[in-house]
N, CA, C and O of each residue as an XYZ file, in Angstrom:
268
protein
N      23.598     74.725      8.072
C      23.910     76.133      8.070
C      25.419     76.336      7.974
O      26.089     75.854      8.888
N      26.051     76.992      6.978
C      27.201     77.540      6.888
C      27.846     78.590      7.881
O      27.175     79.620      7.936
N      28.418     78.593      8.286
C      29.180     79.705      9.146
C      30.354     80.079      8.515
O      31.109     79.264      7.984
N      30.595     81.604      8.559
C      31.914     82.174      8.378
C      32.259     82.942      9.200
O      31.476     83.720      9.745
N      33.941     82.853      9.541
C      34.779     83.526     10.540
C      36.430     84.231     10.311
O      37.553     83.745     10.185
N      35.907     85.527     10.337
C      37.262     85.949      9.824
C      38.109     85.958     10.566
O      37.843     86.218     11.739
N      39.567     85.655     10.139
C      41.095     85.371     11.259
C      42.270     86.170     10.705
O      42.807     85.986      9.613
N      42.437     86.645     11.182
C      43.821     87.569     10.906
C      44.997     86.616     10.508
O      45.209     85.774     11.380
N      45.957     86.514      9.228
C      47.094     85.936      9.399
C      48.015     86.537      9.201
O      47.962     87.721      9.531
N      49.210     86.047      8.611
C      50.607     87.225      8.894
C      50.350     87.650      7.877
O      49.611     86.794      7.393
N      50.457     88.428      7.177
C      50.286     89.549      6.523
C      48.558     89.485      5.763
O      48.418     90.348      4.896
N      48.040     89.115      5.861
C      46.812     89.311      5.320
C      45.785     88.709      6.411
O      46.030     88.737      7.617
N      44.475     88.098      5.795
C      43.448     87.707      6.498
C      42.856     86.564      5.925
O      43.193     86.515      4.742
N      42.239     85.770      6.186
C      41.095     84.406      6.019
C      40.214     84.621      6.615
O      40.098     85.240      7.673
N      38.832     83.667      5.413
C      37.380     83.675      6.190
C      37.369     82.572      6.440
O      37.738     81.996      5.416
N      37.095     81.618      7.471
C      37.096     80.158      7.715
C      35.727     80.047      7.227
O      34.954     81.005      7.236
N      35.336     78.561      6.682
C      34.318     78.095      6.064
C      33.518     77.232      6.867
O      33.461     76.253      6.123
N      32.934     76.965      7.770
C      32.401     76.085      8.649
C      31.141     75.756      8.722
O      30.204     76.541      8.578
N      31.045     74.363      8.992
C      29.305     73.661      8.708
C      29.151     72.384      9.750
O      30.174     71.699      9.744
N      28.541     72.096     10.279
C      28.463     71.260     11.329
C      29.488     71.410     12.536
O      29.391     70.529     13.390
N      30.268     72.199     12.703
C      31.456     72.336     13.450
C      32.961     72.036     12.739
O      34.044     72.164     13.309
N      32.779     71.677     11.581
C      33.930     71.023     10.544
C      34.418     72.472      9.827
O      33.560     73.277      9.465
N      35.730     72.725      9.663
C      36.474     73.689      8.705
C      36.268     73.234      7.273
O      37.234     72.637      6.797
N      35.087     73.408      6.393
C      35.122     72.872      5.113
C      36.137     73.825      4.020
O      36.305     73.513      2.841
N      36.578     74.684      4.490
C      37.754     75.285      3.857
C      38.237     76.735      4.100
O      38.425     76.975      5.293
N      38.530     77.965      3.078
C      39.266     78.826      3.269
C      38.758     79.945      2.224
O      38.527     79.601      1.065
N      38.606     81.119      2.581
C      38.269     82.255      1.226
C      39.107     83.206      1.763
O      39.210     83.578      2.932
N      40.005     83.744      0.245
C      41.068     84.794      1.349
C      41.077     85.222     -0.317
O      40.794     84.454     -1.237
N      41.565     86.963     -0.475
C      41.419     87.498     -1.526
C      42.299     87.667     -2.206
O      43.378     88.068     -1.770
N      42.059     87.383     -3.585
C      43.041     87.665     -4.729
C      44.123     88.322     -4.955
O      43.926     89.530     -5.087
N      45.451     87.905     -5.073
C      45.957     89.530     -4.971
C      46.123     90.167     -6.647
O      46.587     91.303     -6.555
N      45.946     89.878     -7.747
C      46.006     89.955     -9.149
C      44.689     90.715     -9.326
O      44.610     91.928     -9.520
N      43.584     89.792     -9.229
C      42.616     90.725     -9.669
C      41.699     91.191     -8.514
O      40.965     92.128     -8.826
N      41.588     90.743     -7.273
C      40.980     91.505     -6.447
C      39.787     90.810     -5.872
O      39.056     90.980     -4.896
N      39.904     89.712     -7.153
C      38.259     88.899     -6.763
C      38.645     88.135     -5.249
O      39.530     88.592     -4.526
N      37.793     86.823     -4.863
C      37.882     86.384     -3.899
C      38.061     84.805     -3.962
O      37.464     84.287     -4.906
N      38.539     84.225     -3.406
C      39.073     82.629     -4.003
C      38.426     81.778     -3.131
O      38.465     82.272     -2.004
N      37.576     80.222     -3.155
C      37.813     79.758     -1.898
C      38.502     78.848     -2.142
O      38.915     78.608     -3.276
N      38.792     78.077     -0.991
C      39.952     76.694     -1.190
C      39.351     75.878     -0.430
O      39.293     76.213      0.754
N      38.776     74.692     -0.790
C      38.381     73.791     -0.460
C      39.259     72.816      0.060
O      40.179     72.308     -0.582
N      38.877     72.486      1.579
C      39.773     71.691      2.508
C      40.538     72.539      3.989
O      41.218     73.555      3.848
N      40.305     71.994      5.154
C      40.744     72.654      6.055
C      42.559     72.930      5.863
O      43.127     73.570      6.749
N      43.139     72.550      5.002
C      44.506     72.391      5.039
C      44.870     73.181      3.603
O      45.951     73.722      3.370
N      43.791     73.126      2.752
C      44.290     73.588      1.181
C      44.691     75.420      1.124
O      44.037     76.378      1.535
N      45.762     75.366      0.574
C      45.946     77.239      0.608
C      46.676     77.281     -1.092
O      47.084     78.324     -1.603
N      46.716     75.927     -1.767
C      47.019     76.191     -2.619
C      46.158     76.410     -4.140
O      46.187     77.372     -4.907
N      45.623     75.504     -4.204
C      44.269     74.958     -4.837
C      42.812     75.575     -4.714
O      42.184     75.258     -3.704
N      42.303     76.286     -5.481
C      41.642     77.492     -5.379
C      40.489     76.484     -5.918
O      40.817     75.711     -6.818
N      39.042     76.442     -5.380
C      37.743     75.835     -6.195
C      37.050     76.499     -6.749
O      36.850     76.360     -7.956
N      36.399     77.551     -5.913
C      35.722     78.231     -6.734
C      36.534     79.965     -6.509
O      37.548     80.326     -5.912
N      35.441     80.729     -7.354
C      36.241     81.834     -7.402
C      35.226     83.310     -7.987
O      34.616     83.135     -9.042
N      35.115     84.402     -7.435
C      34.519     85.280     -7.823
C      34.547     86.672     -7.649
O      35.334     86.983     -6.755
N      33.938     87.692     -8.209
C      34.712     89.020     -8.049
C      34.139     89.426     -6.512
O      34.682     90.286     -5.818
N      32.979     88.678     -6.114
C      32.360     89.830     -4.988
C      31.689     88.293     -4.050
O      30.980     87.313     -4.276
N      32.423     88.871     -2.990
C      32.118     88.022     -1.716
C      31.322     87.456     -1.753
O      31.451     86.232     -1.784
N      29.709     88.241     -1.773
C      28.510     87.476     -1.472
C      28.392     86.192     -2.186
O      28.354     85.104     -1.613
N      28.324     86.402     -3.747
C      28.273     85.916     -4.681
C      28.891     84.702     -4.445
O      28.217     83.774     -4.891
N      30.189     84.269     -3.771
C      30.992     83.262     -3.830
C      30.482     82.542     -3.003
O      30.334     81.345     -3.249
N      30.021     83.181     -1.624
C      29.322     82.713     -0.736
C      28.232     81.247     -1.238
O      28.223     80.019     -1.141
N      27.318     82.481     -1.865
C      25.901     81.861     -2.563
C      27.254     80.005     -3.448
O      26.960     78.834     -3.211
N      27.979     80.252     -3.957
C      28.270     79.234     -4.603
C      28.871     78.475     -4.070
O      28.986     77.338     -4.527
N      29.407     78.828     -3.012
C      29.849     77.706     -1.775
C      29.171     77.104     -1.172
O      29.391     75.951     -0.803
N      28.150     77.792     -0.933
C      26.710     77.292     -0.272
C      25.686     76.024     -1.074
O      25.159     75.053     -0.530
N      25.635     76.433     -2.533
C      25.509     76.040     -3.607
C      26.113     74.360     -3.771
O      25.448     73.324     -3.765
N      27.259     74.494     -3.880
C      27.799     72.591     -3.504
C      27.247     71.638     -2.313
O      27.241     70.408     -2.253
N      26.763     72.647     -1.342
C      26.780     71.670      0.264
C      25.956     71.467     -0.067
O      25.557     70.701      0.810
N      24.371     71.602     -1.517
C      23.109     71.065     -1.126
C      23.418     69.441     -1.603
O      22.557     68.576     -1.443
């Protein structure tokens, strides 16, 4: 089961990505087009994996790799 947790940072926000108790990475939103990015890796903020206009959707494809 995936878990997500949103965290306030300095000027914006992150959804933490979590699965067994592990940070499998980061989704925080676009600022160009608006869509939503995730970043794969508890440490990655640079390196964007997947990517989509609408939350759920990205979700489903994040979810999508862990099978």
């Amino acid at each position: 089961m995936v878990e997500y947790k949103k965290e306030d940072l300095l000027g914006g926000w992150s959804i933490k990505v979590i699965a067994e108790g592990s940070v499998l990475g980061h989704i925080r939103k676009h600022g160009q087009d608006g869509g939503f990015v995730y970043f794969r890796g508890p440490d990655n903020q640079l390196n964007g994996s997947l990517q989509d206009q609408d939350l759920g959707a990205l979700k489903v494809k994040i979810e999508a790799t862990l099978r």
